[in-house]
C-alpha positions as CSV (number, residue, x, y, z in Angstrom):
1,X,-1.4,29.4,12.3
2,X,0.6,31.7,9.6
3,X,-2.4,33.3,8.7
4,X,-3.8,33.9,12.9
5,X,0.0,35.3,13.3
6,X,-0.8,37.8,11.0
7,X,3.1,38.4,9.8
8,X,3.0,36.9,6.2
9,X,1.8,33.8,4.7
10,X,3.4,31.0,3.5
11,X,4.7,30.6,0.1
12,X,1.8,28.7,-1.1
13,X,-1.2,30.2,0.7
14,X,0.2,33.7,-0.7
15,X,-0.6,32.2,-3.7
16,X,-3.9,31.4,-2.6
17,X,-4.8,34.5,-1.4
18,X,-4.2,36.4,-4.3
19,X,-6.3,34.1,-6.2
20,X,-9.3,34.2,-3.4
21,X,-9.1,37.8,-4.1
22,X,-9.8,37.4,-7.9
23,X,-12.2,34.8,-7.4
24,X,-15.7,34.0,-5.5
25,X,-14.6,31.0,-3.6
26,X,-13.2,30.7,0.2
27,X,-10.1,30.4,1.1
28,X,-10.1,26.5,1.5
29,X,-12.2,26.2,-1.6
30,X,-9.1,27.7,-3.4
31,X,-6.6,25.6,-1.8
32,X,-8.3,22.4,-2.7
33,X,-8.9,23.8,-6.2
34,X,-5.4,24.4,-6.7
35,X,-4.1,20.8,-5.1
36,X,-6.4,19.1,-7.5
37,X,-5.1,21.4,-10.2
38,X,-1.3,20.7,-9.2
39,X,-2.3,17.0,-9.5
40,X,-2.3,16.9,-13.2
41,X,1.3,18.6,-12.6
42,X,2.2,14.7,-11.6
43,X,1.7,13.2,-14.7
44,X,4.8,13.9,-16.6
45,X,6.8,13.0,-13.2
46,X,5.1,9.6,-12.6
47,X,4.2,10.5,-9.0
48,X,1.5,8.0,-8.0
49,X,-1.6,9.3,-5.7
50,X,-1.8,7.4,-2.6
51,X,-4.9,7.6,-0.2
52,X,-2.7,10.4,1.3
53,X,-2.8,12.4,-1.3
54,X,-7.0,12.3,-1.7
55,X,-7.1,13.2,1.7
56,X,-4.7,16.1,1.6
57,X,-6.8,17.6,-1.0
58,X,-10.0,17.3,0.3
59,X,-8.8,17.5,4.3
60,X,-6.6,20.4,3.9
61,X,-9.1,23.2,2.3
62,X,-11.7,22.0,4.9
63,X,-9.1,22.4,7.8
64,X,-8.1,25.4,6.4
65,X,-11.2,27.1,6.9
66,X,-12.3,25.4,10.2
67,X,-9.3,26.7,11.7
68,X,-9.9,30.3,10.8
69,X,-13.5,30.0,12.1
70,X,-12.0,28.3,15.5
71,X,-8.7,30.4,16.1
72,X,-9.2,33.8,17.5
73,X,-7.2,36.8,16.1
74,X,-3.3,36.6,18.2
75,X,-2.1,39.9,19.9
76,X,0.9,40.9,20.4
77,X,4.0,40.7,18.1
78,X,5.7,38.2,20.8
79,X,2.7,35.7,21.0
80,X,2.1,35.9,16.8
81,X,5.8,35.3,16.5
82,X,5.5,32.1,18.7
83,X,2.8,30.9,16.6
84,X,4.5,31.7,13.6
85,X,7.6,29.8,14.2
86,X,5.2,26.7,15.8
87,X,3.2,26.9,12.5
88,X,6.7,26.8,10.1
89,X,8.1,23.7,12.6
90,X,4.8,22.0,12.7
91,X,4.3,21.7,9.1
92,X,7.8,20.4,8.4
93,X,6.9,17.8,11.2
94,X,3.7,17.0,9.8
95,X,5.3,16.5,5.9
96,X,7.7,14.5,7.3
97,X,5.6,12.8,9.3
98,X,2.5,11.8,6.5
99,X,5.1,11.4,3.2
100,X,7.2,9.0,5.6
101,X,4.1,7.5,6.4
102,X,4.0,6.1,2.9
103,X,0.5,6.7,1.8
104,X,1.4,9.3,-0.5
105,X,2.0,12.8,-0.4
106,X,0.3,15.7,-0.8
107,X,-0.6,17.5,-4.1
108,X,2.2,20.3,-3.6
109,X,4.7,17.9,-1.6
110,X,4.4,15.1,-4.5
111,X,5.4,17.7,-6.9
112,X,8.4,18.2,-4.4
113,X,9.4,14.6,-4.3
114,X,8.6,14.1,-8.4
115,X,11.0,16.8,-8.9
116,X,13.6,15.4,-6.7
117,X,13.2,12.1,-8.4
118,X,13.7,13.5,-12.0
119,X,16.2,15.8,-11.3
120,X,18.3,14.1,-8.9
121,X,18.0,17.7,-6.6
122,X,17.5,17.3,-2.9
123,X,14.0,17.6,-1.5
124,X,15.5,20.4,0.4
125,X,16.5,22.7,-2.9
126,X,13.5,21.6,-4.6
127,X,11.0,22.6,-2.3
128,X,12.9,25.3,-1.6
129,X,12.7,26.7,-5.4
130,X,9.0,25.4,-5.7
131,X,8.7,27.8,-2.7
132,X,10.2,31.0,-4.3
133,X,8.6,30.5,-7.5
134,X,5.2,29.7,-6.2
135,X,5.6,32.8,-3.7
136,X,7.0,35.2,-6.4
137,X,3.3,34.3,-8.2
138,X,1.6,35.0,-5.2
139,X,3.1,38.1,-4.9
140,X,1.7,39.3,-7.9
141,X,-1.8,38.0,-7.4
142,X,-1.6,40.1,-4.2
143,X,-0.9,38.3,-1.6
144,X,0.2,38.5,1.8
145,X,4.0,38.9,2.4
146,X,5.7,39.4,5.7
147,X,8.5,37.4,7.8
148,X,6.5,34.8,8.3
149,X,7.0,34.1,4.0
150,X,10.5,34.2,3.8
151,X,11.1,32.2,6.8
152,X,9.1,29.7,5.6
153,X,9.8,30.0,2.0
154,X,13.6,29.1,3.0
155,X,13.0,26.5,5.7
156,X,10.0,24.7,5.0
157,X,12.6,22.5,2.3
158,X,15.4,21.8,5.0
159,X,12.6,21.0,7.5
160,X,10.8,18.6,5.7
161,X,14.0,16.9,4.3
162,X,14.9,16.4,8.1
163,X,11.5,15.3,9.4
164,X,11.0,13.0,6.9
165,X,14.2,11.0,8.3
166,X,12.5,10.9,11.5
167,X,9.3,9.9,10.5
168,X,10.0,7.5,7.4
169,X,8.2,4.0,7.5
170,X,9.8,0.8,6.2
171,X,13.6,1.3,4.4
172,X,13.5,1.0,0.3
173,X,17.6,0.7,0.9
174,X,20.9,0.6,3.0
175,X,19.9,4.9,3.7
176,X,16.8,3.9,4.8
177,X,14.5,6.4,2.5
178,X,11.1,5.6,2.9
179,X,9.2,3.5,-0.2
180,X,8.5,6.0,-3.2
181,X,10.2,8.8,-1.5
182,X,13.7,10.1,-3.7
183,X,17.1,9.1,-1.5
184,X,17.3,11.6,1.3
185,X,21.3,12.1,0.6
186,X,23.3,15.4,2.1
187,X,23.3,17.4,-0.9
């Protein structure tokens, strides 16, 4: 939906982007590249892959490219900037909504939640970093930036820290964080 709005990308498929640019691959192809690539990032935080996180990998990409086929090119700055703000809201609802599910999270959302674990951060400054760093990369590869980027860049970790206490599965404790998923406290 970022991409269809056409007013920047998000922190991670800036990324992307530049790196489609440098290479012969698709768009998707590169995004499920660089989720199995971010994979081996998991090993020094212990995250554990969950059927979740195969099918992120693989589903995502494929989606990814799907969707551009399907969606038709938005006009008009009012109708893009709907669809921009429903594309930032839906993805925090969907990470909350597949991580709380408890099958395991995605490539880049695992190394949100490892992070969290091991530094005792909340998911909402970790992403939130993971989201500038991985953006200011992007940037430099070439990629898209607009709007769209920072709002994302500095929402996506508050939105998926709230979503993910709606949408969290079974109760590891008295706060009720979802199995495998760091404590969801206030800081």
């Amino acid at each position: 939906m970022l991409i269809r709005a056409d007013l920047g990308l998000d922190p991670w498929d800036t990324f992307h982007q530049g790196l489609a640019s440098r290479l012969p691959l698709s768009f998707g192809t590169v995004v499920i590249a660089v989720g199995a690539l971010v994979l081996l990032a998991w090993i020094p935080l212990r995250q554990r892959p969950g059927v979740g996180t195969v099918a992120n990998v693989i589903v995502l990409g494929l989606a990814v490219d799907a969707t551009l086929w399907l969606l038709p090119a938005i006009e008009g700055y009012a109708a893009r900037s709907l669809v921009m703000t429903a594309g930032i809201v839906l993805n925090g609802v969907a990470t909350g909504m597949y991580i709380g599910a408890g099958l395991g999270p995605g490539p880049r959302d695992g190394l949100m939640t490892g992070l969290a674990a091991r530094t005792g951060g909340s998911l909402r400054l970790v992403r939130t970093v993971i989201e500038l760093t991985v953006l200011g990369v992007g940037w430099l590869l070439g990629g898209t930036i607009g709007i769209a980027t920072v709002l994302y860049a500095l929402s996506i970790g508050p939105l998926a820290q709230a979503f993910l206490r709606v949408f969290r599965i079974g109760t590891a404790d008295d706060t009720g964080d979802a199995p495998g998923v760091p404590a969801l406290s206030s800081r």
